[in-house]
Backbone as CSV, one residue per row, in Angstrom:
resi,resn,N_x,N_y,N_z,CA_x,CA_y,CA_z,C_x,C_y,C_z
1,UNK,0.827,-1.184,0.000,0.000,0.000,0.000,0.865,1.239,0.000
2,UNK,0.679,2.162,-1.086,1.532,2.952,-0.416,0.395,4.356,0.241
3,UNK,1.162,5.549,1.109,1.418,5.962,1.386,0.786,7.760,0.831
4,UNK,-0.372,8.194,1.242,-0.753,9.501,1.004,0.146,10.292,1.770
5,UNK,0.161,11.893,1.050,1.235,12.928,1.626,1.059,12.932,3.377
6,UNK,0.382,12.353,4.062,0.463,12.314,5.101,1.271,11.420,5.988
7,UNK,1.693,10.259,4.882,2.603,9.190,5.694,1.812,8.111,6.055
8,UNK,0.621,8.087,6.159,-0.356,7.198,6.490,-1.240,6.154,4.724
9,UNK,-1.377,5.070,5.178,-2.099,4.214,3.940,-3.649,4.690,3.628
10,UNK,-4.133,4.708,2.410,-5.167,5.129,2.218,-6.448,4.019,3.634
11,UNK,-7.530,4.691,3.662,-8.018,3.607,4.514,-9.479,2.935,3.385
12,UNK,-9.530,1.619,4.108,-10.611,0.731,3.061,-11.780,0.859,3.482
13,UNK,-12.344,1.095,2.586,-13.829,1.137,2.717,-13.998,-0.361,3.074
14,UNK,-15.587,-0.220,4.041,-15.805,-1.479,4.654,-17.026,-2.204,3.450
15,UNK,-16.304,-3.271,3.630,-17.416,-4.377,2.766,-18.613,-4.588,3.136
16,UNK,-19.847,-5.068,2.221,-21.132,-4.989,2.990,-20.587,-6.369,3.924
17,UNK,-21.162,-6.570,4.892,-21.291,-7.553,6.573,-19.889,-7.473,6.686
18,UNK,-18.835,-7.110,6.511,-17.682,-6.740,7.051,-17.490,-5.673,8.249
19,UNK,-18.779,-4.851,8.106,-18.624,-4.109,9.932,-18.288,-4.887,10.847
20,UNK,-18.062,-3.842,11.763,-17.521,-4.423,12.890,-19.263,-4.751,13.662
21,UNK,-18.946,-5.399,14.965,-20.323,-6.016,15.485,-20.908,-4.858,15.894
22,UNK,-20.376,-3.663,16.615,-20.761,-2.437,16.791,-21.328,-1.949,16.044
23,UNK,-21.487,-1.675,15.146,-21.436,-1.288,13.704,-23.236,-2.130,13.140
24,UNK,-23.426,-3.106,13.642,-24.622,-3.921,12.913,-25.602,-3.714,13.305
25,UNK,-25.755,-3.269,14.833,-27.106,-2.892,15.914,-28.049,-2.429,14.734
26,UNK,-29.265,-2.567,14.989,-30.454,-2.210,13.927,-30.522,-1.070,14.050
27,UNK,-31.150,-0.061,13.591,-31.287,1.280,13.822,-32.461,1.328,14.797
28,UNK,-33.043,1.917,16.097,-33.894,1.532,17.319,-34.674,3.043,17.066
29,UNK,-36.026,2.282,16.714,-36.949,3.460,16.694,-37.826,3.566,18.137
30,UNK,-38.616,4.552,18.068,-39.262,4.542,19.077,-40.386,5.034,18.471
31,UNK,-41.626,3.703,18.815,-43.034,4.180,18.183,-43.659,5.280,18.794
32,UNK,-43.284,5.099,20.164,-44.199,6.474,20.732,-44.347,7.772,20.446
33,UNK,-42.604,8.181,19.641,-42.799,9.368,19.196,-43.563,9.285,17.520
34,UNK,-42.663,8.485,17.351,-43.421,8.295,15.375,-44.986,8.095,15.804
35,UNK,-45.764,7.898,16.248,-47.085,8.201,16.519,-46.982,9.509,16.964
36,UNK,-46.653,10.429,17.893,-47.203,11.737,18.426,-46.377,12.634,16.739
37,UNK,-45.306,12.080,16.348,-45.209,13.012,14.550,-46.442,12.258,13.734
38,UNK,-46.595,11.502,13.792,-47.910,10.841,12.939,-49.294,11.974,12.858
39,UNK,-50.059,12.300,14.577,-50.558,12.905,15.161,-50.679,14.519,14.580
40,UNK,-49.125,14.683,15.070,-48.847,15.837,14.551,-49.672,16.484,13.459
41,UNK,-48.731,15.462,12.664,-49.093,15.685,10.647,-50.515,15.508,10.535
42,UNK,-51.262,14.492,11.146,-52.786,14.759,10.965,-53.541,15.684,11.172
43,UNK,-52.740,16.275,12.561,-53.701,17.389,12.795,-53.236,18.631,12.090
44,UNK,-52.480,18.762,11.753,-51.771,19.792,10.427,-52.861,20.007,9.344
45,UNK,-53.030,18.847,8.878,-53.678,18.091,7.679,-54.928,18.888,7.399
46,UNK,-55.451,18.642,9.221,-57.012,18.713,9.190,-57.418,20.233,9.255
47,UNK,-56.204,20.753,10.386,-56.446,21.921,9.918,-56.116,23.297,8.589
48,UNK,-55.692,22.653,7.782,-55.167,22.986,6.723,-56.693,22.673,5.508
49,UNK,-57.377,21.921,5.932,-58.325,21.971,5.230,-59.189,22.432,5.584
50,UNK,-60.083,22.432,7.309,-60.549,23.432,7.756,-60.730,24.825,7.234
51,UNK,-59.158,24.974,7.311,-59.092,26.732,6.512,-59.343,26.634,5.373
52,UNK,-59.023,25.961,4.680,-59.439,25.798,2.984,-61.064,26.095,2.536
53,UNK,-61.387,25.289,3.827,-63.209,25.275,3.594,-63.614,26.337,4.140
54,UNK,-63.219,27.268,5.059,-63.488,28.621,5.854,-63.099,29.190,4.749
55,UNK,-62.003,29.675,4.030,-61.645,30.369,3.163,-62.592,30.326,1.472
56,UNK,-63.167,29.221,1.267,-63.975,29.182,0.174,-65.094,29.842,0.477
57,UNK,-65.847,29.068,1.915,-67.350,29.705,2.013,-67.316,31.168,2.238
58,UNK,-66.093,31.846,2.373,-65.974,33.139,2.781,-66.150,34.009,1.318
59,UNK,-65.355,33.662,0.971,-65.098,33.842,-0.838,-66.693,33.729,-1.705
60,UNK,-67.198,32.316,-1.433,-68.557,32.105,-1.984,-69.113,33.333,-1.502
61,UNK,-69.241,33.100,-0.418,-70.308,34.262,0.497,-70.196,35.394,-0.534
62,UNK,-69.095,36.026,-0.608,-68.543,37.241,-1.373,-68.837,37.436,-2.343
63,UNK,-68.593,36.543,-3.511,-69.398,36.252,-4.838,-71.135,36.061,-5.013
64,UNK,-71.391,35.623,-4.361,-72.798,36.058,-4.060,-73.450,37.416,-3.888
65,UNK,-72.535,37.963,-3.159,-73.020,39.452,-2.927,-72.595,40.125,-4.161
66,UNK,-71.590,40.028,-4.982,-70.563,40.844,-5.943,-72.374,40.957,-7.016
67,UNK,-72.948,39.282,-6.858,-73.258,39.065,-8.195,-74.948,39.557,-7.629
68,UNK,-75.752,40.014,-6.376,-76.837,40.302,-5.810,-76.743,41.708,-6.107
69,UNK,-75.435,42.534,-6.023,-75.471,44.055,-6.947,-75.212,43.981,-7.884
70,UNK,-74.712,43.308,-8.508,-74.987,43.322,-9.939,-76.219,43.414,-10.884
71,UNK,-76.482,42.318,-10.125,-78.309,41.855,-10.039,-78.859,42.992,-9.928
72,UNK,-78.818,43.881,-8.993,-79.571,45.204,-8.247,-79.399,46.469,-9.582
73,UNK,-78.292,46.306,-10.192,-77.390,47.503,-10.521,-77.765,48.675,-10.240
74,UNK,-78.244,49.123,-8.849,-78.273,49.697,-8.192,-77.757,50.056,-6.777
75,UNK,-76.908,48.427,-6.820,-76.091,48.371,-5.039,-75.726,49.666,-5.116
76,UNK,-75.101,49.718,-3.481,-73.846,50.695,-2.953,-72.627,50.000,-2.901
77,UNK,-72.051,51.349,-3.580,-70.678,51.110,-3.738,-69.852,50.537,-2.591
78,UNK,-70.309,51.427,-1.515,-69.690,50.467,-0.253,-69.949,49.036,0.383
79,UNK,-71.000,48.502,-0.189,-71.419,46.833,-0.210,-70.173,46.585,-0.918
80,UNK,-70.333,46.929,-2.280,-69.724,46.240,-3.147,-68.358,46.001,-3.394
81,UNK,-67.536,47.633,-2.162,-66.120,47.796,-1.768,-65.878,46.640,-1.325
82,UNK,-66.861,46.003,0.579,-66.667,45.697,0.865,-67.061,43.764,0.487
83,UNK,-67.464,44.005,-0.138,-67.611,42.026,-0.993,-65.968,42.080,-1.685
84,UNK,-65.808,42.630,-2.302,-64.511,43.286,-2.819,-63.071,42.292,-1.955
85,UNK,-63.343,43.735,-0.874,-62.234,42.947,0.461,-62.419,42.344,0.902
86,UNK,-63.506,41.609,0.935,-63.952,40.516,1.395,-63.263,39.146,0.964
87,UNK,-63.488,39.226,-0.033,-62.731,37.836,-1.010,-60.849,38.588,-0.980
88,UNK,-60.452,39.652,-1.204,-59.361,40.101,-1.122,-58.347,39.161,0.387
89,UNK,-59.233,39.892,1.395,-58.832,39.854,2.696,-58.745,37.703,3.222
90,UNK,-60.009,37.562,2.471,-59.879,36.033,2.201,-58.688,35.177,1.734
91,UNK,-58.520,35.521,0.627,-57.599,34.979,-0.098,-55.922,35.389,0.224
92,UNK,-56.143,36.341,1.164,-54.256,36.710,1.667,-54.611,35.985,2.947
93,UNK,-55.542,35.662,3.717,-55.396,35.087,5.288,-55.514,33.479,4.927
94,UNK,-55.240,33.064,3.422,-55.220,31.821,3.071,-54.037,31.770,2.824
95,UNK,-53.313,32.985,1.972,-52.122,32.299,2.084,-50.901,32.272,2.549
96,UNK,-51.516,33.678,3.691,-50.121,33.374,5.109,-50.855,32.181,5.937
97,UNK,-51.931,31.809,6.331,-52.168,30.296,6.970,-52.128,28.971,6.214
98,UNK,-51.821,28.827,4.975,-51.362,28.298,4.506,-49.453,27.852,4.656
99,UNK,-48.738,29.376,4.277,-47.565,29.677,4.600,-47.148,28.881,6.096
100,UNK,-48.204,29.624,7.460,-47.592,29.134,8.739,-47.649,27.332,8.546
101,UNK,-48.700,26.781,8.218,-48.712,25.402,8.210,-47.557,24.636,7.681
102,UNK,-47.439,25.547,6.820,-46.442,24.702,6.159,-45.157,24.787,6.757
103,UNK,-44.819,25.826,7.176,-43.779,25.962,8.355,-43.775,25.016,9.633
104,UNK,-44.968,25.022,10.328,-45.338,24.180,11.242,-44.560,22.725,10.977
105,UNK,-45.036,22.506,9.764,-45.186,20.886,8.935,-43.627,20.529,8.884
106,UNK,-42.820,21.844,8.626,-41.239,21.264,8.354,-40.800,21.503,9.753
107,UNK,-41.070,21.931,10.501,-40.594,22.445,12.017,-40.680,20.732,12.867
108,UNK,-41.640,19.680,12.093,-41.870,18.696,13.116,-40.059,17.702,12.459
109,UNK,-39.829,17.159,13.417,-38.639,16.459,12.970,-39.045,14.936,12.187
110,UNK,-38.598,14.958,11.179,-38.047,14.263,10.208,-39.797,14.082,9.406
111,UNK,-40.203,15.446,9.701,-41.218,15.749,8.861,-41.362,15.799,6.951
112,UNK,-40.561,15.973,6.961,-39.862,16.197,5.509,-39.646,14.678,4.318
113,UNK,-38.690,13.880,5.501,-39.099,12.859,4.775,-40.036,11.527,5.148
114,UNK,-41.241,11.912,5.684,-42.227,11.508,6.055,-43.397,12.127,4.719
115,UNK,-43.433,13.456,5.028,-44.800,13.981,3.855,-43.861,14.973,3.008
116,UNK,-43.968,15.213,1.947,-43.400,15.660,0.817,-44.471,16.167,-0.139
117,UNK,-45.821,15.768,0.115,-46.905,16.569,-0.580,-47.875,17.222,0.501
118,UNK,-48.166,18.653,-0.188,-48.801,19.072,0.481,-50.015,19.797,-0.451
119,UNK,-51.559,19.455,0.315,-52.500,19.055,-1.300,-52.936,21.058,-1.618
């Protein structure tokens, strides 16, 4: 063998079952936590759709009204501001609570390579 600029022999990579016995121990999970990350992610899940469905009927709601002055074409403008921001104000508190969840979701450990879609 010879000899890298250090004076020392290159070292060998270990063969597969050539570890040492130290070396073979199984990798030791613990279900109790992989259930409370299981948990976790469900309840992530659920509330992530929760808001989804708060955030539509809010929106519907809104479109309804957009389309009841229309209907009227006589509404007030300030109904119609506020159906307006309505769906506006909707659709941005969807997608910073969207945003936090998803933060939440990578914050849990070894969340990442557990769920990788998020619907």
């Amino acid at each position: 063998m010879q000899a890298d600029s250090s004076g020392l022999p290159p070292a060998k990579a270990i063969q597969k079952g050539k570890a040492p016995l130290a070396r073979r121990k199984p990798i030791q999970t613990n279900e109790a936590l992989a259930d409370t990350r299981q948990g976790r992610l469900a309840r992530l899940d659920a509330l992530r759709i929760e808001i989804r469905t708060l955030i539509a009927e809010v929106s519907y709601a809104a479109d309804v009204e957009l389309l009841d002055l229309m209907a009227d074409e006589v509404g007030s403008f300030a109904r119609h501001k506020a159906a307006q921001e309505a769906r506006t104000w909707a659709a941005t508190a969807g997608i910073t609570l969207e945003t936090g969840l998803m933060q939440l979701a990578r914050s849990l450990p070894n969340s990442t390579a557990q769920r990788t879609r998020h619907d």
